[in-house]
Each structure stands twice: as C-alpha cells, then as structure tokens.
C-alpha positions in Angstrom: -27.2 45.9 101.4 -29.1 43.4 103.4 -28.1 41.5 106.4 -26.5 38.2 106.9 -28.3 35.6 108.3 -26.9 32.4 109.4 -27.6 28.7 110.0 -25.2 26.3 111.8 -25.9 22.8 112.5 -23.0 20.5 114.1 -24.3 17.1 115.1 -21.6 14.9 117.1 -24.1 12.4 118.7 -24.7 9.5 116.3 -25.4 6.5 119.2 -29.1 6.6 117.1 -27.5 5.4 114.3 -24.8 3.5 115.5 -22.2 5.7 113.9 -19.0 7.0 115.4 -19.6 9.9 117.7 -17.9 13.3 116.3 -17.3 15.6 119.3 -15.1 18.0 117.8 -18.2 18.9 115.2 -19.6 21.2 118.3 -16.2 22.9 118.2 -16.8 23.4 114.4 -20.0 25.5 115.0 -18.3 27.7 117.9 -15.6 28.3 116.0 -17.9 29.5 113.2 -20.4 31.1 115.3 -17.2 33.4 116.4 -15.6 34.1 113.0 -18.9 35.5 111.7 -19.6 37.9 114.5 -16.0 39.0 114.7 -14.8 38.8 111.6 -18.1 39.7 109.2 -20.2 41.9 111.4 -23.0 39.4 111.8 -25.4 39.8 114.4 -25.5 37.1 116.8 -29.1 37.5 117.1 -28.8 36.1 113.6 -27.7 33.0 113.7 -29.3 30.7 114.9 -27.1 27.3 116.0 -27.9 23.6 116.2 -25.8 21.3 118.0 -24.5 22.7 121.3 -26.1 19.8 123.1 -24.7 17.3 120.4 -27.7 15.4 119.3 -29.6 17.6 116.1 -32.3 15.6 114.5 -33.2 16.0 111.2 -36.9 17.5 112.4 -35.0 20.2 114.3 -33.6 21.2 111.5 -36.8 21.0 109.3 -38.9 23.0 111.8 -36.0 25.3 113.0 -35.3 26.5 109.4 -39.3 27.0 108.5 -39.0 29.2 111.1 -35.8 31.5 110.4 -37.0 31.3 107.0 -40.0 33.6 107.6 -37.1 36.1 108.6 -35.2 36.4 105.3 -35.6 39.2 103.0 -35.1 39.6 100.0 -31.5 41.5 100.1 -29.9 39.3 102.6 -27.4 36.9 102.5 -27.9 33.6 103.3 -25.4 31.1 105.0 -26.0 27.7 105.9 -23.6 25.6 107.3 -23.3 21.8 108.1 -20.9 19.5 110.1 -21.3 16.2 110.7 -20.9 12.5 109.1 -22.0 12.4 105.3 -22.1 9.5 102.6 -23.0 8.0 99.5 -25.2 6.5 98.4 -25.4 3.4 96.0 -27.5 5.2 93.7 -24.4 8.0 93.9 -26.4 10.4 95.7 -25.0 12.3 98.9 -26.7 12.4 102.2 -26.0 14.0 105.2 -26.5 12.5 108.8 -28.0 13.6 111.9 -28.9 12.3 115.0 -31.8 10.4 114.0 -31.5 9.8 110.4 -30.6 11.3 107.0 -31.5 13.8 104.6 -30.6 13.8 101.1 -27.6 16.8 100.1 -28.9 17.8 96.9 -32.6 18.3 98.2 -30.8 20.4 100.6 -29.0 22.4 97.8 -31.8 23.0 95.9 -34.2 24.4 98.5 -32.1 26.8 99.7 -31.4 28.2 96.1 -35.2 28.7 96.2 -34.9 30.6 99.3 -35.8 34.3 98.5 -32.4 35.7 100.3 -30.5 37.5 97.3 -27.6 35.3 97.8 -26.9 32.5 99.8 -23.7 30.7 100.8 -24.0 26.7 101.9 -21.1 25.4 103.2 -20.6 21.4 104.1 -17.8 19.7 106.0 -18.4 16.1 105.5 -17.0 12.9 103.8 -17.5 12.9 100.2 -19.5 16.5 100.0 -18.1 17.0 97.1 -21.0 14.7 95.5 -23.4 17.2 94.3 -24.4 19.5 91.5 -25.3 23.5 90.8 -27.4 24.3 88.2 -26.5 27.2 86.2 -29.1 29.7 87.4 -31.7 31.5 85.2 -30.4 33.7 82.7 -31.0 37.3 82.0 -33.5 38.0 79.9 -34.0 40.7 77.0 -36.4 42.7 79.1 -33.9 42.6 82.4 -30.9 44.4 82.9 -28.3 43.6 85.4 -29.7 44.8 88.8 -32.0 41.9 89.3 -28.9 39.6 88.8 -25.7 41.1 90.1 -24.3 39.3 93.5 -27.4 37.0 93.2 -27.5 33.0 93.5 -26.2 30.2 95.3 -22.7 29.3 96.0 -21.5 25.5 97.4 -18.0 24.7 99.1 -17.7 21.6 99.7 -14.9 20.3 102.2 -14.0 17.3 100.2 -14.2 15.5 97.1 -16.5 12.9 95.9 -14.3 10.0 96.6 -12.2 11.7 99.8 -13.0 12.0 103.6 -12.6 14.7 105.5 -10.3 15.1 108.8 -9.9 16.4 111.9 -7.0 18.5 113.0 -6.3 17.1 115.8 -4.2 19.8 117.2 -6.7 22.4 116.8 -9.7 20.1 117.9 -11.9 21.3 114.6 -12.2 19.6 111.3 -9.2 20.9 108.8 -12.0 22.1 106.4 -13.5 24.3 108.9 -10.4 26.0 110.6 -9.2 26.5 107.3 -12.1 28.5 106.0 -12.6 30.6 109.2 -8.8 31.6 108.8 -9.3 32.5 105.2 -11.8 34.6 106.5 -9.9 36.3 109.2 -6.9 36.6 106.8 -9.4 38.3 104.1 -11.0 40.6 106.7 -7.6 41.6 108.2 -6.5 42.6 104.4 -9.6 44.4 103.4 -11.0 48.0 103.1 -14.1 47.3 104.7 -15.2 44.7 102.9 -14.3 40.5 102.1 -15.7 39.4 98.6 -16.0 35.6 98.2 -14.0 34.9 95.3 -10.9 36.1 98.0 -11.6 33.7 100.6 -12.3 30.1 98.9 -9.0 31.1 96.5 -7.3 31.4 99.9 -8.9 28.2 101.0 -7.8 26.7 98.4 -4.6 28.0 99.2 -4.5 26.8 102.6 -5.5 23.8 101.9 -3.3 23.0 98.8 -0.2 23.5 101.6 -2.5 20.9 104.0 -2.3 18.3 101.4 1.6 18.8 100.8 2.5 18.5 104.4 -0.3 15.6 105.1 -0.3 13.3 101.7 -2.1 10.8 103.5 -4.9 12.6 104.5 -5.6 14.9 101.1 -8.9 16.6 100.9 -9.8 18.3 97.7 -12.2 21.3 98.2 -15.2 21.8 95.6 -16.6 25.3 94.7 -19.3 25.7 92.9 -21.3 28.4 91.8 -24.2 30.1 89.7 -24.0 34.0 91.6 -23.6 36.7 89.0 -20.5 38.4 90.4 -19.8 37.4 94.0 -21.2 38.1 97.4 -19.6 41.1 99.8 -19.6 40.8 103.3 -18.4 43.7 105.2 -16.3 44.1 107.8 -16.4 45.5 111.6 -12.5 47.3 109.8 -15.1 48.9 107.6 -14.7 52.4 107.5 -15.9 54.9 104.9 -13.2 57.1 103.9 -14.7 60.9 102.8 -12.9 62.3 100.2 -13.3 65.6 99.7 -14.1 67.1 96.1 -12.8 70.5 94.7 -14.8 72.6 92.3 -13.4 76.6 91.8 -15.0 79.1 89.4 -13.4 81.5 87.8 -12.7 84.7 85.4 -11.1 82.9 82.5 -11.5 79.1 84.2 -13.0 76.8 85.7 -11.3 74.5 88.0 -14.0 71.0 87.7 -12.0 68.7 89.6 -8.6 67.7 91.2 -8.0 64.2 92.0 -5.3 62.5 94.3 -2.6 61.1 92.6 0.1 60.7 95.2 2.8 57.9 95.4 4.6 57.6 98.3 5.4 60.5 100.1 5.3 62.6 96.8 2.2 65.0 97.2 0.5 65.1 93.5 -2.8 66.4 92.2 -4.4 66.2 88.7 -6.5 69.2 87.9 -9.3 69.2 84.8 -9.8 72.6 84.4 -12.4 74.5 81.1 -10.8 77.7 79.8 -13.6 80.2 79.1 -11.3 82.1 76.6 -8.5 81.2 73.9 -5.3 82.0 76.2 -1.7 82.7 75.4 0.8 80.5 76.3 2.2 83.1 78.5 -1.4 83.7 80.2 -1.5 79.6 80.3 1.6 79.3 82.6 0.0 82.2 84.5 -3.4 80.3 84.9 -1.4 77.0 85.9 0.3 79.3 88.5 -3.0 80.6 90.2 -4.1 76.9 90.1 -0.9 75.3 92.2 -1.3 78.3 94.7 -4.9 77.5 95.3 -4.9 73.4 95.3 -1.4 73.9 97.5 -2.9 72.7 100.8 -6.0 71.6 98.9 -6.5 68.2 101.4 -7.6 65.7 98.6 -6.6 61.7 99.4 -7.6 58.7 98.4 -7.8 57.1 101.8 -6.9 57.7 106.0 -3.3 56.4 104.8 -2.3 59.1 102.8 -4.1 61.8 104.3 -2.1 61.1 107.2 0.8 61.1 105.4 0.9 64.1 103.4 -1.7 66.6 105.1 -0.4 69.8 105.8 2.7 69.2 103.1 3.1 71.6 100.0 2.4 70.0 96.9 5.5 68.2 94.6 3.7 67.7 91.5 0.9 68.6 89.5 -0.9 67.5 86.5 -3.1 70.1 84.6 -5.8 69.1 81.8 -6.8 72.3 79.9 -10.2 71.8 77.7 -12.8 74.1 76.5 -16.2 72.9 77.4 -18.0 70.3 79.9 -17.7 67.6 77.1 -13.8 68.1 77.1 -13.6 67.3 80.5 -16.1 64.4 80.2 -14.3 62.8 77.4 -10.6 63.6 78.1 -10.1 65.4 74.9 -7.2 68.2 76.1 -6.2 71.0 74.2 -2.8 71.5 76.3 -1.6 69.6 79.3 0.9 71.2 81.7 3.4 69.7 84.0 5.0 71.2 86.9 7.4 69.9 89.6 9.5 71.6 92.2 13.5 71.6 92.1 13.9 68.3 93.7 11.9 66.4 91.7 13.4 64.9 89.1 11.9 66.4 86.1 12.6 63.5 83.3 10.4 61.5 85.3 7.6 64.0 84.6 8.3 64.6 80.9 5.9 64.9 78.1 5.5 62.7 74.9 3.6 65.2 72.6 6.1 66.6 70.0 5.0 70.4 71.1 6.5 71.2 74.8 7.4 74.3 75.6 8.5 75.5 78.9 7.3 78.8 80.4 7.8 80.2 83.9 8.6 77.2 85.1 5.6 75.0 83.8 5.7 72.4 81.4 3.3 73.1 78.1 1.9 69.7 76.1 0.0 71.6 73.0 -2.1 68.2 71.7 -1.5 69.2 68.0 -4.7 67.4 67.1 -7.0 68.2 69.9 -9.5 70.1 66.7 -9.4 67.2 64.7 -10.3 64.6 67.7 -12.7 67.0 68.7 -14.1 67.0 65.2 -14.6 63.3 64.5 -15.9 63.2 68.3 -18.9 65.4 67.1 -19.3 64.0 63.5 -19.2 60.1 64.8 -21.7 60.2 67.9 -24.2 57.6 67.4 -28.0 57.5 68.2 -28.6 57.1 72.4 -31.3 54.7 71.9 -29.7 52.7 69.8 -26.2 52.3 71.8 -28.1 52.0 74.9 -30.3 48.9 73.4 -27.3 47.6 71.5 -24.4 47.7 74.7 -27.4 46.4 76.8 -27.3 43.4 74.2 -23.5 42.7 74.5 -23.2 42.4 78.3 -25.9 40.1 78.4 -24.2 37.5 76.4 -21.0 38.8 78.1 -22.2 37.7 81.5 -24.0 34.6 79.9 -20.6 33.6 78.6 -18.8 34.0 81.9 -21.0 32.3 83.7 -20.1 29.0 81.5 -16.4 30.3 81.9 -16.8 30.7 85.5 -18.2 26.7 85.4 -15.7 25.0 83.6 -12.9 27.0 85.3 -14.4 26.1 89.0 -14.5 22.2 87.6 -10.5 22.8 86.8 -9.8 24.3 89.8 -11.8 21.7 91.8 -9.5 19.3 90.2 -12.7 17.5 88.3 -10.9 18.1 84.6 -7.7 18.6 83.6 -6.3 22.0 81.7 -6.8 20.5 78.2 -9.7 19.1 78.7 -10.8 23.1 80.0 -9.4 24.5 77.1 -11.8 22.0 74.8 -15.0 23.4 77.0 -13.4 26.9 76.8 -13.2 27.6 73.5 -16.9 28.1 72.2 -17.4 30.3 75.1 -14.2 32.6 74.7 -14.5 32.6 70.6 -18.0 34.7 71.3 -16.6 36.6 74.1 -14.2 37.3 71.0 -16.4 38.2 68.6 -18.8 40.2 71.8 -15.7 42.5 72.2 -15.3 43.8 68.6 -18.9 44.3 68.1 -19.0 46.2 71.3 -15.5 48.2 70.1 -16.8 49.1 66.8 -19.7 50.5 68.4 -20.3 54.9 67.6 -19.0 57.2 70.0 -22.3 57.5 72.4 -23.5 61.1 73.4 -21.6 62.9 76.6 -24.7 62.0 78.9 -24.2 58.4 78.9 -20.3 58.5 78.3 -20.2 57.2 82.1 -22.4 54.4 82.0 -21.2 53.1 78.3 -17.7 53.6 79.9 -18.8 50.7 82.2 -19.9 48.8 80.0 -16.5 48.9 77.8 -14.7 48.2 81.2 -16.5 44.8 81.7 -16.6 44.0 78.4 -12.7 44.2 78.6 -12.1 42.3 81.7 -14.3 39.4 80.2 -12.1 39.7 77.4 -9.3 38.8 79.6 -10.6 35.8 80.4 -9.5 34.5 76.7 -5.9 34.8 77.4 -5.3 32.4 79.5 -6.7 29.1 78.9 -7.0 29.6 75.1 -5.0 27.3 72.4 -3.3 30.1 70.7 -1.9 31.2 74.3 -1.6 28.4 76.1 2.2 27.7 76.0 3.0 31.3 76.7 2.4 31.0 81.1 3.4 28.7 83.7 0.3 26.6 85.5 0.5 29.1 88.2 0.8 32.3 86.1 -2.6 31.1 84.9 -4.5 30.4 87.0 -3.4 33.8 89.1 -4.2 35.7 85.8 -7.4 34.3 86.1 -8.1 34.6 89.7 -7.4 38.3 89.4 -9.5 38.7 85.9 -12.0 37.2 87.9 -12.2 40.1 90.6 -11.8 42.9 88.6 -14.6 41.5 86.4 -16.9 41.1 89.6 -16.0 44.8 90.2 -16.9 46.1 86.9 -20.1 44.3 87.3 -20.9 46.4 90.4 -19.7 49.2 88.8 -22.1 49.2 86.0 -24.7 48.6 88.0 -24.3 52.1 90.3 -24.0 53.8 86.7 -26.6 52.1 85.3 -28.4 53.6 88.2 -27.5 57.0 87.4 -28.6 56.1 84.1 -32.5 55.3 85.4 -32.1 59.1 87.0 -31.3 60.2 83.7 -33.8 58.9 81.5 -36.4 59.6 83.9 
C-alpha cells in the first residue's frame, strides 16, 4: 500500500472579485489538515495546504499542483480537497472560485482521474457542487484480471446538490459539509481494526447529514457521491495494529493435527481441530485420538484478536470441534468422515448436539459418522473439471460480475444521492441484476475444480454470491418484502462485503500466480 497524499485549498479572500469574504473556509482546511494526520496516519509532510493567508489564486493552485504531482506514485492515494464559493453557470456547468478568478469543476474532475495515483478522492464544499459528472472508468479487459483494477479510480463527494447552497455551522465556525465528514472520519477510525474503508464514512456522512437536514429544514444540503473505483479505497489507521495469530500444526503416529482455529464466543474457550487419520480407526481408538488432541490444544493460545486473547489466555478449553478426514484433500474440501464433539459438564450439551442420524457417544466424546462421506468423496473425484478451463471460464464470470456492479453501484449512488426515485432504480436495475442472475448459475453449475485452486475458485464463488445479493433488494419480485430503510441497509452492507471479497480474490489470485509459475 502506497501513501496518501493530500491537497487542501480554502480560499476566504474574494475582495478580487467582489464576492463575499468566507473566513471560516481557513478553518475548513485546519480542521482537515488535522483529521488526516490524526485520524488516517498521513504525513504532514504530505499535504501540502493552500489558503492559510486567505487569498489562493487560481495559478497557485495550477503551479503548486504541477509540482506535488511529480511526487505521486503509482500506489498512492490521492486526496484533493476544495473550499470556497462555487457556481453555475448558464451553460449548466460548475466552476469553482478563487481569489482571482475561476476554474471550471469538471476540468478539475477529470484531470485528476488522469493523475497516475491508484486512487484518488476529491472532495468539494461549495454551492451547487453537486453539478458534475463521473464517467464510468475503463473496463476490464479479457486479457486483465482484477489486480490492475481493484481499489482503483476516482471517487467525488460533493457537499451539496445541484440546485442547494451549502452552510456554515456557525457554532462550530466550519462549513456543515466539512465538520460532518471529518467526524465521519473520526467516528470510522475510532470503530475500526486498523483500517477506515470509504464506503463506511460517506454512508455515515450521509447519515450525519440526513439528521442535519431534519433539525435545520431551512438550510437542507443534499450530499452527492459518485464513483467509478473498483471496490473502495482503505486508509489505515494510527489504532492499526496487526494482531499475530498463532497457527498449530502437530504430527503424529496415526494423525495429523493440520490446523485448529479459534472459535470462541464470549468467555466460552472453543477450538476447531482438522485433523487426517493415517489409519482406519475404531470408534473406541477415535474417542481415544479426540482425547490426546483436547490434552494437547488445552492451553493451545490460538485467538482471533488482542480482545480474546486477553480474555481467555491461560483458561482450559470448554469446547471442541473435531473434523476427522483421510487425506490433504479432505481437509481442503471439508469432506469429513466423522466429526466429534466434546464439552465439559457445565456446558450445556444440547447446545452442542449433532444433526447426522449416526451419533454415538464414547468416553465422553460425541461421535458424528457422515454416513455418506464415500459417496461425496466419490462424485468429488469423478466430477473435477479441467484447471484450465475453470480457471479461464471463472475468470469470465467475475469480469461481467464486476462490470455489472459497477452499473449497480451507479444507479444506486444516483438513488442514494436523491437524483432518482426507488422505482425509477428498479427500472435501471433490472438489466443489470437479470445478468448478475443468469452470471451466478453459470458460475454454480460450473465442475468441481482440482484441490490446488479450491482456494482461489472459492473466492471467486464468494464474490459471485455477494453480487448476487445485490438482486434482492431493489428487484420487482422483492420489492414489497423490506421497509425503505431495510433496503437500503441490506445494500450498504452487501456492498462491503462485496468490496471485501474483491480484495480477497485478489491475495488468492496472487497465490494463484505462485502456483502456476
């Protein structure tokens, strides 16, 4: 991950242009300035600001930015931000004013989405900055893949509508627009595990300023959001810290102990072991395995964060999960030959019970016997399609995937900038999710693919899935069946898990390189 650069310009003196002066817009780039070095870990040495002295002209700006730009690499992010007087035009276009004149918004737009910065973020608090357009972004081709794509593009927030002007909060002595965002960021950094994605913090400006227009109907300002990133952009945190967790691999006689995860709730210490047998075992011998594994994964310290590891190190374990296969490609594709459950006395055992038809219990340890685990295993090895061909084919499907979302992720921002209503959504909608439809059967009825790119085919399902999502919200046949605010959380969270599974496929598509090399 690259660094975030960032450019501020606040211009308050307007006498040039005999336009009222806007003090409070050298406020708004302090109070930016400050959020992004505490809050997102920039370097102050880069950003550079304009305005401190009140007047900017529009040259400053022009050679200032030619300068910085010579700076940017290729995996940084990009934020440029603007506050000051803006307008329109008769011919409908927007301009923004400095000091000494104007510059057109668009033009503005568009040269920074040439910029070569990975992604970039530009953010305008003026009147009536909601007047402008994003193009869509170029899409992937068949010779790409998603790495050249993933977290890349240009992003716009606008503080207001077309048609509205944006205020100052008096009581704060910064525009609303602006102390709004900066908390959203503060709220989103305070939340996070090291790191703030965008999608979180202009939902919760949005938020924000949805409960600024209930308490101020007078003064209502619409944000606008627009957007043509693949994904989103990360920015981490100075909360960031890496949490190690430790692994567990054990080898021996008659098994192999491959892994035991963390799967604690509460105060309730649980591990789930995946564990070969090297040898057809009793089920006597089975319990007696199962016993040799609780004693050795006992104090095992395994967690999924500092949280629990300071809640539950040095305490004896209350449950575990065993997953009993015969080979590496058991393990790999979860087909189980038995599954055992134990618990101590105070746990409630029915809340650890077993839904296969065969359970037996022996010394203590609940025995699952997966009655078909030959038959799965058979049609696993007689159904396992050609690598090549999945790998081409599942390449094909996300591509149209993501091509689809990104028209999803359009309309939607539209709705959610209050530019369309929800039927009019559902109309644009409906082409888009009736492929996305179609996408995620083909990718369903695809063969099983071979054990060493189960992983990466895996993510592929995963994001097929969550785009799937996508068409249960804002879909005729489903409309009726959620409140206006059901849906649009639904697809707010759809949303982030789908930027997720993006990155996700992207580290195991990077396993996948190291593979096939």
């Amino acid at each position: 991950m690259g660094e975030i650069k960032a450019f501020l310009v606040g211009v308050s003196n307007y006498s040039a242009l005999k336009q009222p002066d806007l003090p409070f817009c050298r406020n708004d780039i302090e109070l930016m300035r400050t959020t992004l070095i505490n809050d997102l870990s920039v370097k102050s040495s880069d950003i550079i600001m304009l305005g401190e002295n009140l007047v900017v002209e529009h040259s400053d700006v022009e050679n200032k930015f030619e300068h910085y730009k010579s700076t940017i690499r290729n995996d940084d992010t990009f934020i440029f931000y603007f506050s000051g007087h803006g307008g329109n035009l008769q011919d409908k276009s927007h301009i923004l004013a400095f000091s000494d004149g104007t510059l057109f918004t668009q033009k503005i737009i568009n040269y920074i989405s040439g910029i070569k910065a990975k992604s970039k973020l530009i953010i305008i608090d003026s009147c009536f900055s909601g007047n402008y357009e994003m193009a869509m972004g170029r899409t992937i081709q068949k010779n790409e893949w998603i790495e050249a794509f993933v977290n890349s593009g240009c992003a716009v927030i606008a503080s207001s509508s077309k048609n509205q002007i944006s205020r100052l909060y008096r009581e704060e002595g910064v525009s609303v627009f602006t102390y709004y965002f900066c908390q959203a960021i503060k709220s989103c950094a305070n939340a996070a595990d090291g790191e703030v994605a965008l999608d979180k913090i202009y939902e919760l400006v949005f938020r924000f300023m949805d409960g600024w227009n209930k308490t101020h109907p007078s003064q209502i300002q619409q944000p606008i959001f627009r957007s043509n990133i693949v994904g989103t952009i990360r920015f981490l945190t100075k909360q960031r810290k890496e949490y190690e967790k430790n692994t567990f691999f054990s080898d021996h006689d008659d098994y192999t102990i491959c892994s035991v995860e963390p799967v604690h709730y509460a105060d309730i210490k649980r591990y789930s072991a995946k564990v070969i047998l090297k040898r057809k075992v009793t089920h006597e011998e089975l319990a007696d395995i199962n016993w040799k594994i609780i004693d050795e994964i006992n104090y095992a310290n395994i967690y999924k964060n500092e949280q629990e590891e300071i809640l539950l190190s040095g305490k004896k374990l209350n449950v575990v999960f065993c997953y009993f296969g015969y080979d590496t490609d058991d393990v790999v594709n979860c087909i189980f030959a038995y599954r055992t459950i134990w618990a101590e006395q105070n746990q409630c055992w029915k809340f650890w019970g077993a839904d296969s038809k065969k359970v037996i219990q022996i010394k203590g340890v609940k025995i699952c016997i997966e009655e078909y685990y030959h038959s799965i295993k058979m049609f696993q090895s007689m159904n396992v399609g050609d690598e090549e061909y999945i790998i081409s084919r599942e390449k094909e499907i996300v591509r149209e995937i993501i091509k689809c979302v990104q028209h999803v992720k359009t309309e939607y921002n539209e709705y959610c900038n209050s530019e369309i209503g929800e039927t009019e959504l559902v109309v644009r909608l409906k082409p888009y999710l009736e492929r996305i439809e179609e996408l995620f059967l083909e990718e369903s009825n695809l063969e099983i693919p071979p054990t060493e790119i189960r992983d990466w085919v895996n993510a592929c399902t995963e994001l097929v899935a969550a785009a799937h999502d996508f068409t249960c919200y804002y879909n005729e046949k489903y409309i009726n069946q959620r409140s206006i605010e059901n849906r649009k959380d639904c697809m707010n969270m759809t949303m982030i898990r789908y930027n997720k599974d993006l990155e996700k496929l992207l580290k195991e598509g990077g396993k996948l390189d190291k593979l096939k090399d």
